[in-house]
Residue frames relative to the residue before (quaternion, step in Angstrom):
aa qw qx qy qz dx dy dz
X 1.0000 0.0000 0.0000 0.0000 0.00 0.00 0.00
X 0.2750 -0.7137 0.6432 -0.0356 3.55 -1.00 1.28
X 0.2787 0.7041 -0.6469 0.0906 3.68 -1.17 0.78
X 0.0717 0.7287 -0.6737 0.1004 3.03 -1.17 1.02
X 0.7864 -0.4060 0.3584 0.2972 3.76 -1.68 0.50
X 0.1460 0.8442 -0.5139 -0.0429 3.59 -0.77 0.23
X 0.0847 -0.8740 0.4677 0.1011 3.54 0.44 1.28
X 0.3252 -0.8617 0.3878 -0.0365 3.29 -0.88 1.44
X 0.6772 0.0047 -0.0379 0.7348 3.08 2.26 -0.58
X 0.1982 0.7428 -0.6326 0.0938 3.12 -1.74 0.60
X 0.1433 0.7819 -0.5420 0.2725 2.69 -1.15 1.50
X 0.3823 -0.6405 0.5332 0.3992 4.10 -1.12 -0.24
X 0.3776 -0.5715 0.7263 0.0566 3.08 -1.92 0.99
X 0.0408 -0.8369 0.5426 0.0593 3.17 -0.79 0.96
X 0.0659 0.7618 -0.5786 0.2838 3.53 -0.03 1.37
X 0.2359 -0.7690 0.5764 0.1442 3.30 -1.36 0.73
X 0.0742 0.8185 -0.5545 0.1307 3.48 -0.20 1.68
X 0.1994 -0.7251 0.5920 0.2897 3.62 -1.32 0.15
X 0.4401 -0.6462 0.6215 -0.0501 2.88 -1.71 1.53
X 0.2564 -0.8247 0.4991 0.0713 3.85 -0.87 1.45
X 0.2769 -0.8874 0.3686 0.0079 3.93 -0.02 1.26
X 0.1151 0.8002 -0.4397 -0.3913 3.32 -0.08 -0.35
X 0.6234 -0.5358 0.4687 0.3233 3.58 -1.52 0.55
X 0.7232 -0.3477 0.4193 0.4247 3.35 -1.44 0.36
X 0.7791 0.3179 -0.2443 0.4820 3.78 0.78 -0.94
X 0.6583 -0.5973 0.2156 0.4042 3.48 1.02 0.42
X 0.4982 0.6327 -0.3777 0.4570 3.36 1.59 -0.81
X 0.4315 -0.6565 0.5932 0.1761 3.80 -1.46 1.39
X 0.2252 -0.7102 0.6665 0.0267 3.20 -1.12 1.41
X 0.1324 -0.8302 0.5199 0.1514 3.73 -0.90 0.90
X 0.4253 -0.7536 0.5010 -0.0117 3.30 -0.90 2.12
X 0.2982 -0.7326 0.5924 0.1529 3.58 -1.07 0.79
X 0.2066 -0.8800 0.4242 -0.0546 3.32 0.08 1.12
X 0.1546 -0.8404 0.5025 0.1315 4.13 -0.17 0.73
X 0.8627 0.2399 -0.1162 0.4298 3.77 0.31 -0.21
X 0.1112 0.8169 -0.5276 -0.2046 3.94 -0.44 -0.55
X 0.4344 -0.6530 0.4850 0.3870 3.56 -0.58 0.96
X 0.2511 -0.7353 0.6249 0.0755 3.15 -1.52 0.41
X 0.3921 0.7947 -0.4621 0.0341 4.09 -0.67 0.33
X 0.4261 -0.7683 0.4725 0.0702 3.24 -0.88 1.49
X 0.2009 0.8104 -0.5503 0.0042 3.24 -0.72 0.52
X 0.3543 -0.6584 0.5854 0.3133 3.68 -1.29 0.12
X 0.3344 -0.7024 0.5449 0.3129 3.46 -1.80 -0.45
X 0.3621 -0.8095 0.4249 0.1818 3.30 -0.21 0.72
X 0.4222 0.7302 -0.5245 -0.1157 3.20 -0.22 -0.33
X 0.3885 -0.6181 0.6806 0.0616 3.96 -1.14 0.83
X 0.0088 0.6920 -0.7212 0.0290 2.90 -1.28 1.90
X 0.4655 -0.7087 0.4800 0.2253 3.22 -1.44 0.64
X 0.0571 -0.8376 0.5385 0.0717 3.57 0.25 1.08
X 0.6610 0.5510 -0.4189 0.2897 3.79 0.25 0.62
X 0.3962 0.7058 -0.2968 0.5068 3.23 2.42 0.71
X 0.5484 0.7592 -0.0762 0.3421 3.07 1.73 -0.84
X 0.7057 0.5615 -0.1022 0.4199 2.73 1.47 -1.60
């Protein structure tokens, strides 16, 4: 049996969201943010059914 990743989409969302950081001094800074990547993917995974037999 064989599985591996198959990305099927990708792309940017554009959306204005805010995004909580922390600072060098630990303290969360809140970030206005304009886009979020996005990517879809599946898992393949491929069985040999003719070992079986």
């Amino acid at each position: 049996m064989q599985s591996r990743y198959l990305e099927i989409l990708d792309f940017t969302q554009f959306f204005d969201h805010f995004v909580f950081t922390p600072n060098a001094e630990n303290v969360l800074e809140k970030e206005l943010k304009r886009e979020i990547p996005v990517s879809v993917g599946i898992e393949l995974v491929v069985v040999d059914m003719s070992r079986n037999a």
